[in-house]
C-alpha beads as a LAMMPS data file, in Angstrom:
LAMMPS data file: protein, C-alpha beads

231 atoms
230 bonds

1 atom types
1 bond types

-500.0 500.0 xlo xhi
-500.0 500.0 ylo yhi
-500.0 500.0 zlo zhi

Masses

1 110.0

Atoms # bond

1 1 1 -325.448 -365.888 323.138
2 1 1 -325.195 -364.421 319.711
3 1 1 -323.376 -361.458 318.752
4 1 1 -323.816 -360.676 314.761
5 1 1 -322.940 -363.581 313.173
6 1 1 -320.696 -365.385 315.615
7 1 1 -322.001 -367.365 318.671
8 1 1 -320.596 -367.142 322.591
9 1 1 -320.897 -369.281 325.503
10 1 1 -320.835 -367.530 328.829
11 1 1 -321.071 -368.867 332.303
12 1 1 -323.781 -367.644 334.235
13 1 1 -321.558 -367.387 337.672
14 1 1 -324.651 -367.081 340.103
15 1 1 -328.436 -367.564 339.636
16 1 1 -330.729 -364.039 337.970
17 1 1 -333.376 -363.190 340.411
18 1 1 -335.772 -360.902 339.606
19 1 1 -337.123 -359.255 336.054
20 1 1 -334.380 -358.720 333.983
21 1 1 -334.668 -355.018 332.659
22 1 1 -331.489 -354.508 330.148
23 1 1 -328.480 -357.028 329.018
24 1 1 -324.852 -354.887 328.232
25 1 1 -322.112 -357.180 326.472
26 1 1 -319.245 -355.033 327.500
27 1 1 -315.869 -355.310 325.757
28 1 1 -312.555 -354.458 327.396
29 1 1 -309.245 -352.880 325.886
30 1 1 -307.862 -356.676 326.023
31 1 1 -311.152 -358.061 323.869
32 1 1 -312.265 -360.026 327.243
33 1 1 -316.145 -359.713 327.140
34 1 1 -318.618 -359.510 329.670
35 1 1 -322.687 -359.359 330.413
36 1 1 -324.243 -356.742 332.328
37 1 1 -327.775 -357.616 333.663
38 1 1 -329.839 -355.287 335.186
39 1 1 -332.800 -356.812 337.245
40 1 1 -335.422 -355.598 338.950
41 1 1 -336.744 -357.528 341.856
42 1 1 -339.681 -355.608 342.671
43 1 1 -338.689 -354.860 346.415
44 1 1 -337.099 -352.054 348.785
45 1 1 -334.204 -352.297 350.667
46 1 1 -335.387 -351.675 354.503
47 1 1 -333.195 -349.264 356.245
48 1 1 -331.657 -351.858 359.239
49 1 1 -330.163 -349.562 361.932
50 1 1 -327.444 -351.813 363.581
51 1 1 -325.281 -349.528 364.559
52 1 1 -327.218 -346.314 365.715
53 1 1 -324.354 -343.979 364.506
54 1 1 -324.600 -341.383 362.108
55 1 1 -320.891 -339.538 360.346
56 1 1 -320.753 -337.177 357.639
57 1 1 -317.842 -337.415 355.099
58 1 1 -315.262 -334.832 353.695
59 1 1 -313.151 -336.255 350.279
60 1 1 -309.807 -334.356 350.482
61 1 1 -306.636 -334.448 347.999
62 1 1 -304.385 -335.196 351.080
63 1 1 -306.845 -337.781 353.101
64 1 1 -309.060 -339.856 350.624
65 1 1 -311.871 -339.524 353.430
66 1 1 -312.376 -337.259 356.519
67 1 1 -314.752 -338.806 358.708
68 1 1 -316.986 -336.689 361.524
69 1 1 -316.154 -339.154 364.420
70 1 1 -312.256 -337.518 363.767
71 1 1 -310.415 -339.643 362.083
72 1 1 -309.118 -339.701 358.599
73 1 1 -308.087 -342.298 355.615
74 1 1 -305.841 -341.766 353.648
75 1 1 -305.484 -342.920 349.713
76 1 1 -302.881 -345.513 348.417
77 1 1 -302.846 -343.452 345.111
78 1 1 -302.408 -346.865 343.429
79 1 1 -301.846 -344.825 339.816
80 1 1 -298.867 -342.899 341.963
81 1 1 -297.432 -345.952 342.763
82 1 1 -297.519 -347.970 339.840
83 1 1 -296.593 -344.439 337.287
84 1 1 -293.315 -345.586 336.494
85 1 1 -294.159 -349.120 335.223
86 1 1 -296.847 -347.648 332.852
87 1 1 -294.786 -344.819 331.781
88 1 1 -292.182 -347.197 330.418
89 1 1 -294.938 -348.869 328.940
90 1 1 -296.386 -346.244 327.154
91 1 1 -292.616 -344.993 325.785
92 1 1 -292.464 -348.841 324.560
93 1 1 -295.963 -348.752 322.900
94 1 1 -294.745 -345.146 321.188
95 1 1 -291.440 -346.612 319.474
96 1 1 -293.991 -349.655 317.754
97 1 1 -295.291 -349.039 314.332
98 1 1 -298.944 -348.360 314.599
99 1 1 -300.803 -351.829 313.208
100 1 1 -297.907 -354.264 313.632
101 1 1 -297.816 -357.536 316.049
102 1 1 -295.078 -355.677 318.107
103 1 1 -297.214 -352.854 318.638
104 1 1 -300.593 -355.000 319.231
105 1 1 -298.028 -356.716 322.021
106 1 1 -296.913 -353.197 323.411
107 1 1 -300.611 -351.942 323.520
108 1 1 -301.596 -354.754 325.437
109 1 1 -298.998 -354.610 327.400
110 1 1 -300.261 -351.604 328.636
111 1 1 -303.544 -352.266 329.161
112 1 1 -302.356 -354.448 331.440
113 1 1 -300.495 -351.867 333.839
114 1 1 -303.673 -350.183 333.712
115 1 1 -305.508 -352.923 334.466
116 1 1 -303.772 -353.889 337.223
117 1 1 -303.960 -350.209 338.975
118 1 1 -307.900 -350.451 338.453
119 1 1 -308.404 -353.282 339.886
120 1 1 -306.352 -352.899 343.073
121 1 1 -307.953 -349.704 343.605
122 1 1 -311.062 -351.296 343.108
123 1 1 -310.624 -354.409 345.436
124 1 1 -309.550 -350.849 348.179
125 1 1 -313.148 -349.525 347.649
126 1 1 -314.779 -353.242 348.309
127 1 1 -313.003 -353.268 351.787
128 1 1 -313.466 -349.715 352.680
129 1 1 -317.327 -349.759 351.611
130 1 1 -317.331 -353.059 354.199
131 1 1 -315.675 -351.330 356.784
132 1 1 -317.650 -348.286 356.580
133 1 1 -321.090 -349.741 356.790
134 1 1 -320.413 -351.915 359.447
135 1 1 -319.218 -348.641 361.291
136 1 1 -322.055 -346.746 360.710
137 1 1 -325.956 -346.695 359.598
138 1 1 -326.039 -343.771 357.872
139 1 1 -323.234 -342.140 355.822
140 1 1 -323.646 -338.426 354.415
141 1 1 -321.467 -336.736 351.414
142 1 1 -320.923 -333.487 350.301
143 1 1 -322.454 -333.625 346.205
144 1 1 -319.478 -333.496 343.948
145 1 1 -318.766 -331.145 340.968
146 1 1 -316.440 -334.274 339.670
147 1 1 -315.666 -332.678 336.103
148 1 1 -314.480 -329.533 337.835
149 1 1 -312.257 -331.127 339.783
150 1 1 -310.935 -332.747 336.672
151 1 1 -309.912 -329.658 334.862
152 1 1 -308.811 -328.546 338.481
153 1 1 -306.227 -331.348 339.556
154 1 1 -306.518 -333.635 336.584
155 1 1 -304.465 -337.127 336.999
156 1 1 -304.617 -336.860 341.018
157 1 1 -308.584 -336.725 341.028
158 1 1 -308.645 -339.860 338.601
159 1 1 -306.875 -341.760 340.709
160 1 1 -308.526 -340.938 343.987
161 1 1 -311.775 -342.217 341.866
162 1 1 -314.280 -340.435 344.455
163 1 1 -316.867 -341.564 341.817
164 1 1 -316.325 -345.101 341.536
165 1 1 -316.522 -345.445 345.226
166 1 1 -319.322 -343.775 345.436
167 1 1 -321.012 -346.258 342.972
168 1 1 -318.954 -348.968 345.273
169 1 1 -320.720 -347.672 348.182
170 1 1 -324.187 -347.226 347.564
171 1 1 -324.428 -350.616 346.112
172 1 1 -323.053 -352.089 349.911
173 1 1 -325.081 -349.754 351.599
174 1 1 -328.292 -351.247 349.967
175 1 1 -327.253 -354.205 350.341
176 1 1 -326.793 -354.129 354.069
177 1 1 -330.182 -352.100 354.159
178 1 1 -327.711 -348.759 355.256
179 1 1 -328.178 -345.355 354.067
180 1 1 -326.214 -342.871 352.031
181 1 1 -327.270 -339.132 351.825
182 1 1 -325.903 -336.764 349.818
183 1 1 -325.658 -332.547 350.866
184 1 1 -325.779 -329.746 348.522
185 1 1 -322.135 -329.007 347.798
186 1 1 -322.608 -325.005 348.579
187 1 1 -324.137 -325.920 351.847
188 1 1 -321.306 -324.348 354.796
189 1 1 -320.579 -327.719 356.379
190 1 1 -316.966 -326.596 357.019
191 1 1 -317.730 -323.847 358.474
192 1 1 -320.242 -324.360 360.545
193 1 1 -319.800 -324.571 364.497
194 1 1 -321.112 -328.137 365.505
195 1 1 -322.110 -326.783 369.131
196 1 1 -323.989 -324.065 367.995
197 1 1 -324.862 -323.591 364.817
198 1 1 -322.214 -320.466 363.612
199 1 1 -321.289 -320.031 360.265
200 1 1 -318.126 -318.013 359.529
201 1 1 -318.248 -316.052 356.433
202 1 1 -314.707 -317.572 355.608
203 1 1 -312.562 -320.529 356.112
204 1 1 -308.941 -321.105 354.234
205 1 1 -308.399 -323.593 352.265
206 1 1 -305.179 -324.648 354.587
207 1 1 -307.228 -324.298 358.046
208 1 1 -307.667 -327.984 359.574
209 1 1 -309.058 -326.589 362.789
210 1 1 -310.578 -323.879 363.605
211 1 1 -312.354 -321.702 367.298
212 1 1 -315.867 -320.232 367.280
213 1 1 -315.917 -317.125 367.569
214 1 1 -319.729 -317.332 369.153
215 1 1 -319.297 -319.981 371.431
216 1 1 -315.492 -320.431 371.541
217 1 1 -315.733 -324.254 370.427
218 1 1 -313.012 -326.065 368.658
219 1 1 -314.267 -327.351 365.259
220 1 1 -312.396 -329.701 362.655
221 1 1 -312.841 -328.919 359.219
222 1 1 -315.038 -331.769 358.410
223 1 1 -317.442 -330.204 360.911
224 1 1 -316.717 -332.406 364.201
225 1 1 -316.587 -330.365 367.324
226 1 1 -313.176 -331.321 368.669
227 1 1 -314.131 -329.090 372.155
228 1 1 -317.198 -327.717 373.791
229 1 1 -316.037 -324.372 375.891
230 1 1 -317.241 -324.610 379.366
231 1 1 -317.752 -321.567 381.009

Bonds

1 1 1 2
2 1 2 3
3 1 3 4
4 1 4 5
5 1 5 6
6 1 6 7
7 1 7 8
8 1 8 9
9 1 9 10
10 1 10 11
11 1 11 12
12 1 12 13
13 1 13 14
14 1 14 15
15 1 15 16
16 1 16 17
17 1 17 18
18 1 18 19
19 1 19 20
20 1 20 21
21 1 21 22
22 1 22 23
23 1 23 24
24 1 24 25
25 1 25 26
26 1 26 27
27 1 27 28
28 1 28 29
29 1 29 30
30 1 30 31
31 1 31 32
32 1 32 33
33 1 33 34
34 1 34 35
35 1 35 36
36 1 36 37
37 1 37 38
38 1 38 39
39 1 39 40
40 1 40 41
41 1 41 42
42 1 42 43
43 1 43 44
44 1 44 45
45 1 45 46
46 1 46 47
47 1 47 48
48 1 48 49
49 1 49 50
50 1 50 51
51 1 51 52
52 1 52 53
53 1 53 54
54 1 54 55
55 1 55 56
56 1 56 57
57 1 57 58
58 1 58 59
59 1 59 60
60 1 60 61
61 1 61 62
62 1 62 63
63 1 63 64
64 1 64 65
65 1 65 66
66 1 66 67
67 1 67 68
68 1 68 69
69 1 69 70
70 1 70 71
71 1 71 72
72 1 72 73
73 1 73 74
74 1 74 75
75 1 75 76
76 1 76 77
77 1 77 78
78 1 78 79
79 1 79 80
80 1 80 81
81 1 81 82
82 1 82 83
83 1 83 84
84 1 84 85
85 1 85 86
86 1 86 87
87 1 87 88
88 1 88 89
89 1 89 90
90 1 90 91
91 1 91 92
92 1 92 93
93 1 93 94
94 1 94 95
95 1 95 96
96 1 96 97
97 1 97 98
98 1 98 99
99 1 99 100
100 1 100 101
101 1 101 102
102 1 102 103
103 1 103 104
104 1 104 105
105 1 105 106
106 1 106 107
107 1 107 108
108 1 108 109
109 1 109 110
110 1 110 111
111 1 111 112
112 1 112 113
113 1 113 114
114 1 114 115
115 1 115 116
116 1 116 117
117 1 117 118
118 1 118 119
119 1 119 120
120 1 120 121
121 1 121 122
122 1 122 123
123 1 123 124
124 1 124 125
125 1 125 126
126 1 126 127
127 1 127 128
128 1 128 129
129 1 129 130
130 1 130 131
131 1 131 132
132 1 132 133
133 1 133 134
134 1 134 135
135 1 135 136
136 1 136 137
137 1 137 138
138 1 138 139
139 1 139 140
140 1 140 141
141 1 141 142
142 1 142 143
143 1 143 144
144 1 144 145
145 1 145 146
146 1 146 147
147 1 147 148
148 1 148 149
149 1 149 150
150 1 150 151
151 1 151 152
152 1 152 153
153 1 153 154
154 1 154 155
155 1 155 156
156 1 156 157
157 1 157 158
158 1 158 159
159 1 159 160
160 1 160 161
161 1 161 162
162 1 162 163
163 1 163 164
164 1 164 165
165 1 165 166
166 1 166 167
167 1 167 168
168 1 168 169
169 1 169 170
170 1 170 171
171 1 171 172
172 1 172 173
173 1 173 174
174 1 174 175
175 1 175 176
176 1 176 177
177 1 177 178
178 1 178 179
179 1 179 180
180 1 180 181
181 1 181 182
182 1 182 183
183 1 183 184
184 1 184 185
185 1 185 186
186 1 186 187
187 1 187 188
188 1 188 189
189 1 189 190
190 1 190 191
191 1 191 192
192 1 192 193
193 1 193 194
194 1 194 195
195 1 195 196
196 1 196 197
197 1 197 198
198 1 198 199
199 1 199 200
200 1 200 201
201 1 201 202
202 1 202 203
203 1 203 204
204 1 204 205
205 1 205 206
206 1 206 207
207 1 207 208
208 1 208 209
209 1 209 210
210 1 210 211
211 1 211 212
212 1 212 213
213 1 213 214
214 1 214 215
215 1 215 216
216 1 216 217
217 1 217 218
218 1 218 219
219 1 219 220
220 1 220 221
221 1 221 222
222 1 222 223
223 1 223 224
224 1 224 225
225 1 225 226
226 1 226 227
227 1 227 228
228 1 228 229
229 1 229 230
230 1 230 231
């Protein structure tokens, strides 16, 4: 592979199938370099219902995921965890002289921390996408305004990463021939009755549960009916 005037060898760590539509040499913050390929292989994933079982999905601040079928997962907030490590890094990196070897060390030092935060969040989304597709054939999200929530709650949101797992997700959900669908984020999910079909014109923010007033059944925010009222 040639690059300008130098010359790279790469190793080609599993065999290109299909029509190869774009090739990305990506560079990292470290100088580590990488091919993207993008094929196309001229075929559609069938839909292969397994599991028969449908679940719609919530993302929360306080629970990573709230699934339909009533239970809930909750984040690692690897960034959280790892903050004070790559706040001493950054003060290090700060004291350097811009330029100098010391300062080359203390920026790659920090790269590092980051790294290392990415890519145990990332190896989270691998086993979650697993799990989740093996639970269920079809998995529905709410669309996400995901610069909003950005100016909103800033650091927190870019560590949950909802968009990376997103990405994560769809590309194990083809895989397995599952399917993801996506609702219009102003549609009343939350508060709408499961049983039958009430909206309520409003639902706090801080309300995890909540009775309809129509048919006097217990809903959970992420719009599972938690129980029917028998008369």
């Amino acid at each position: 592979m040639k690059i300008g005037s130098k010359v790279y060898q790469f190793w080609n760590s599993q065999a290109i199938e299909g029509k190869v539509k774009t090739v990305t040499v990506k560079r990292t913050p470290l100088g580590e370099m990488f091919l993207v390929v993008v094929v196309d292989t001229g075929s559609q994933t069938e839909i292969k219902p397994e599991t028969g079982k449908i679940a719609g999905f919530d993302f929360g601040l306080k629970t990573f995921l709230t699934c339909s079928e009533g239970f809930s997962i909750d984040s690692p907030q690897f960034l959280k965890q790892a903050i004070n490590g790559v706040k001493k890094a950054s003060r290090n990196l700060s004291k350097k002289r811009k330029g100098s070897n010391n300062w080359e060390k203390a920026r790659k030092h920090l790269v590092r921390q980051h790294e290392k935060v990415a890519n145990r969040r990332r190896d989270w989304f691998w086993k979650l996408a697993h799990k989740l597709t093996d639970q269920f054939d079809i998995l529905c999200f709410e669309t996400l305004n995901l610069k909003g929530m950005q100016r909103l709650w800033g650091r927190k949101i870019g560590d949950l990463a909802f968009g990376e797992f997103i990405e994560i997700l769809e590309w194990v959900a083809t895989k397995k021939g599952k399917s993801i669908v996506f609702i219009d984020q102003w549609y009343p999910s939350s508060k709408t009755c499961f049983h039958c079909g009430h909206v309520l014109e409003k639902l706090e923010l801080n309300v995890r549960e909540w009775r309809c007033p129509s048919c006097s059944s217990i809903n959970g925010r992420s719009g599972k009916c938690l129980f029917k009222h028998r008369s």
